[in-house]
C-alpha positions in Angstrom: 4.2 2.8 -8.7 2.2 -0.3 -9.0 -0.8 -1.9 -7.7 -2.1 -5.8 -7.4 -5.7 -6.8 -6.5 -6.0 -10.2 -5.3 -9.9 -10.9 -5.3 -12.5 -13.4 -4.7 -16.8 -13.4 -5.1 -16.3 -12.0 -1.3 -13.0 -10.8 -0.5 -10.8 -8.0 -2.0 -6.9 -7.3 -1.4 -4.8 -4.9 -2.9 -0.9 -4.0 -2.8 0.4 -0.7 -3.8 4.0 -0.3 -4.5 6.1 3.3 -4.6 9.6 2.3 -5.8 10.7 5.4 -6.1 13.0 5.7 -3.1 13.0 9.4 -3.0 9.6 10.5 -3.3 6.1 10.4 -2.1 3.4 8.7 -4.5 0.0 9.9 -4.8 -2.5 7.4 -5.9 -6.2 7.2 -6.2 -7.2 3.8 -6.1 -11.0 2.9 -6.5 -12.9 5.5 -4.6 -9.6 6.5 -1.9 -6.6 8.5 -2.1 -3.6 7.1 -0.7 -0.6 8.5 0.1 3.0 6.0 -0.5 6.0 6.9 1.4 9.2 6.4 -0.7 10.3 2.4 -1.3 7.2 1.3 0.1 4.3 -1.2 0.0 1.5 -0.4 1.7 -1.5 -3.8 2.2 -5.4 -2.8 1.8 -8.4 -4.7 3.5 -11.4 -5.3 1.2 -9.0 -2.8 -1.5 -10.1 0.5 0.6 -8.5 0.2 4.1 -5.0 0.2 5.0 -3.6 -2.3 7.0 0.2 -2.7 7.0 2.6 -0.6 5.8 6.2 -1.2 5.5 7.1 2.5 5.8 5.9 2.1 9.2 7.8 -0.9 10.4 11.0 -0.3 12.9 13.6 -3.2 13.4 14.1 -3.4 17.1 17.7 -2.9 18.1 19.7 -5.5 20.3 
């Protein structure tokens, strides 16, 4: 597990990372709990809302 903050006076971003690539991560992170699938990053708005996560992304299949 691991966690980046990118932050200005006005802005906030974080990243939270779950390597593992067999289990769930549970992380509290400021005042919220997130939940990390396996292998997965997961992108927070302002560090409290989630935005993208790559858990959640499907290819599309030609």
């Amino acid at each position: 597990m691991q966690g980046h903050v990118f932050e200005t006076e006005s802005e906030c971003v974080a990243l939270l990372v779950n390597f593992d690539k067999h289990k769930i991560s549970y992380i509290q992170f400021g005042k919220e709990a997130f939940q990390l699938a396996p292998k997965s990053i997961s992108i927070l708005s302002q560090c409290r809302e989630v935005v993208f996560e790559t858990a959640k992304v499907h290819r599309s299949r030609s």
